[in-house]
C-alpha positions as CSV (number, residue, x, y, z in Angstrom):
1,X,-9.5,6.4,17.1
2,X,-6.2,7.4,18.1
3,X,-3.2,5.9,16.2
4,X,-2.1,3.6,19.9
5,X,-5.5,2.7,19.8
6,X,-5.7,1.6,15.6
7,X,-2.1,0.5,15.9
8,X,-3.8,-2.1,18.5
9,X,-7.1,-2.6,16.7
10,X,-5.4,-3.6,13.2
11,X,-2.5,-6.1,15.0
12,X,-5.5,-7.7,16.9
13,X,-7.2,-8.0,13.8
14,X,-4.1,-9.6,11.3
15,X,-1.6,-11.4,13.7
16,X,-1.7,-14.8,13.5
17,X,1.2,-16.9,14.8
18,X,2.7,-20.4,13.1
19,X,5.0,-21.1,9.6
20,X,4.1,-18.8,6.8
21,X,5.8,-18.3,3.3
22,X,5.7,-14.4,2.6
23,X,5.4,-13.0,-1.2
24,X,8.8,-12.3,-0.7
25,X,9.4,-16.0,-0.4
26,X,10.7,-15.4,2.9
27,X,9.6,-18.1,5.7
28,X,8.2,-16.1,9.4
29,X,6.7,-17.3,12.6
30,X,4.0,-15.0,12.3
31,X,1.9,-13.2,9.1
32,X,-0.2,-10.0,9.2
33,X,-3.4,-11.1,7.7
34,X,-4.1,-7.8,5.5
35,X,-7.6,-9.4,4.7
36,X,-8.1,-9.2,7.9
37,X,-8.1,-5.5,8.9
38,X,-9.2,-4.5,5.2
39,X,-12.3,-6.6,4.6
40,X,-13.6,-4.4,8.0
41,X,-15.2,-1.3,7.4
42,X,-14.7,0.4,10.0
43,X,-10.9,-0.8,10.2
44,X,-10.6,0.4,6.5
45,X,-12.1,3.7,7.5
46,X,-9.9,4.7,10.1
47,X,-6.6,3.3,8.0
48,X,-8.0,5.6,5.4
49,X,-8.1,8.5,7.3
50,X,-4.7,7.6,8.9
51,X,-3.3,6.9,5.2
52,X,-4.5,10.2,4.2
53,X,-2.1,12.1,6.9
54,X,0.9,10.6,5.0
55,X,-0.3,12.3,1.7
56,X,2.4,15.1,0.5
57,X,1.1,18.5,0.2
58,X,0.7,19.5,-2.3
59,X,-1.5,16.2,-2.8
60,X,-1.3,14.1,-5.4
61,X,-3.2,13.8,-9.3
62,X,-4.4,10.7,-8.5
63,X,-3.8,7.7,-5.7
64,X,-2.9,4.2,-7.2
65,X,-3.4,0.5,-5.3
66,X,-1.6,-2.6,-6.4
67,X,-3.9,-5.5,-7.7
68,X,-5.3,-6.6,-5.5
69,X,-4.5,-5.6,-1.5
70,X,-3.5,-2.2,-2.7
71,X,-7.1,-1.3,-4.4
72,X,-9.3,-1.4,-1.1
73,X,-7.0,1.2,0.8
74,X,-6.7,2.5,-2.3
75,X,-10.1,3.1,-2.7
76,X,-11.2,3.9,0.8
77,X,-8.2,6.8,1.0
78,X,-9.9,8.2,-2.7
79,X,-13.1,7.9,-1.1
80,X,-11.3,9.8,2.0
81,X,-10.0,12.3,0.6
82,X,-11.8,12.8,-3.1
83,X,-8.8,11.9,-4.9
84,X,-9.3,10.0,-8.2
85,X,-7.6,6.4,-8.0
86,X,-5.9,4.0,-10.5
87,X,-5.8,0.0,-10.4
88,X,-2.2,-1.2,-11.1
89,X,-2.0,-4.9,-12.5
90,X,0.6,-7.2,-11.7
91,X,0.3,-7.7,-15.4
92,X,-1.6,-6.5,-18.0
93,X,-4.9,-8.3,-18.9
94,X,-4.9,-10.6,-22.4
95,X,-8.4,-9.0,-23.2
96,X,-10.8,-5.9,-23.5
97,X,-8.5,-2.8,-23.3
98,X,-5.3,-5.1,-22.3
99,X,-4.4,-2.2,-20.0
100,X,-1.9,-2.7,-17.0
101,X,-3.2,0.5,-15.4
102,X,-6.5,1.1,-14.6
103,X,-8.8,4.0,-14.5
104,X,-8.2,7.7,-16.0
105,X,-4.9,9.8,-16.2
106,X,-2.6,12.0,-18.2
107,X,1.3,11.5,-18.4
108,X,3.1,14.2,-15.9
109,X,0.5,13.4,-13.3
110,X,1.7,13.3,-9.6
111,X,0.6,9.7,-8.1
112,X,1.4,8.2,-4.4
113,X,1.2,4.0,-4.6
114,X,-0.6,3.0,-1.9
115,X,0.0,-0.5,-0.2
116,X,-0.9,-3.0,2.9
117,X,1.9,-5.3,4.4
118,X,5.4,-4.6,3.2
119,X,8.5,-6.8,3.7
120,X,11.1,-6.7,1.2
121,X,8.5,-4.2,-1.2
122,X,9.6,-6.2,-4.2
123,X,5.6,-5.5,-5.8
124,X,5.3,-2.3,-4.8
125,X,8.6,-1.5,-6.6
126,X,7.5,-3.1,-9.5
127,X,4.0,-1.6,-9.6
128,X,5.4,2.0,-8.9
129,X,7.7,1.3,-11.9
130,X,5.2,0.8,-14.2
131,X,3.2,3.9,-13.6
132,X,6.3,5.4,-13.7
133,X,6.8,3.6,-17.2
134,X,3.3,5.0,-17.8
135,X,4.5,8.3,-17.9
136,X,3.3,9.5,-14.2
137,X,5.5,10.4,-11.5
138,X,5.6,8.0,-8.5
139,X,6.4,11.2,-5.4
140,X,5.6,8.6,-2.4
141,X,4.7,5.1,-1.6
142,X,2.7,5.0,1.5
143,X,1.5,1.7,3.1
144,X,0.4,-0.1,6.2
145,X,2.8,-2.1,7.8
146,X,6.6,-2.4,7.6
147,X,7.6,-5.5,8.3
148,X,11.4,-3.9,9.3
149,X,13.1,-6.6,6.8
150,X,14.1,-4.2,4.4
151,X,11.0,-2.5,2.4
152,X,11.7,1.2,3.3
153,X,15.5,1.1,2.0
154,X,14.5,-0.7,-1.0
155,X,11.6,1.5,-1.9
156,X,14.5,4.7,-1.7
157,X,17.4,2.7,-3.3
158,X,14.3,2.2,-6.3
159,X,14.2,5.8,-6.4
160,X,10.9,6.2,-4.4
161,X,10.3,8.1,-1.1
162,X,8.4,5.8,1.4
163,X,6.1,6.4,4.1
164,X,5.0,3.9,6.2
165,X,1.8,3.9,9.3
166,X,3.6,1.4,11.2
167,X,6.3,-0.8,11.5
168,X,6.2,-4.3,13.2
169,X,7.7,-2.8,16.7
170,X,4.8,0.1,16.4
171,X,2.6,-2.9,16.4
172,X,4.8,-4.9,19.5
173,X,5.7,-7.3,17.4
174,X,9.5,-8.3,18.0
């Protein structure tokens, strides 16, 4: 699939038009349906091997998805690429191991965030603050879809370097 050709596939998947809240408590006349291009395997697929171009070189120790829309392209890229992944909670659990990070690593480890729909990337900070907190080093957040309202300068004025597949215009959304 080319990237025209996914760019098309995943906004006729997730558009849908009316009044929305966003996490960001923003209000918008339309809301990319993440579920909607990530419960599809063969979507998932293809964003996974499109997700995996945006990987520095060298690549990363490990590949981490924010609870919960983070962990299936989180997953499908590990699976892509043979990268171990981690599971970052938006909080840590109240029982069993009461971890806020998921799955196997070692302080120093290099780690890209991986995420779906961003807007203002006010969870994605968050998240790749607390694996940073953790000890790991955070060298790129890479996600889906920028929704042009601020996500990529915030991720960089956090300290981050982001990477982004499309933004809303890629998409011909206006």
């Amino acid at each position: 699939m080319t990237r025209d050709e996914l760019a098309k596939a995943i906004k006729d998947a997730a558009y849908l038009e009316g009044d929305f809240v966003l996490s960001s408590g923003k209000r918008s006349k339309y809301y990319l349906d993440k579920w909607r291009f990530e419960t599809r395997p063969e979507l998932l697929r293809e964003i996974a091997r499109a997700l995996a171009e945006l990987l520095p070189s060298p690549p990363p120790d490990r590949v981490a998805g924010v609870e919960l829309g983070g962990v299936p392209l989180a997953t499908a890229l590990a699976l892509e690429t043979g990268i171990p992944m981690l599971v970052v909670r938006r909080e840590a659990k109240g029982y069993g191991t009461a971890k806020g990070i998921e799955g196997v690593f070692k302080p120093g480890e290099r780690v890209v965030l991986v995420e779906d729909v961003l807007t203002t990337a006010g969870q994605a900070i968050g998240a790749a603050q607390r694996l940073t907190e953790a000890g790991l080093e955070v060298i790129r957040v890479i996600y889906v879809i920028d929704r042009e309202e601020g996500a990529d300068t915030n991720i960089r004025e956090a300290g981050f370097e982001p990477a982004m597949l499309y933004r809303k215009a890629d998409l011909g959304i206006a």
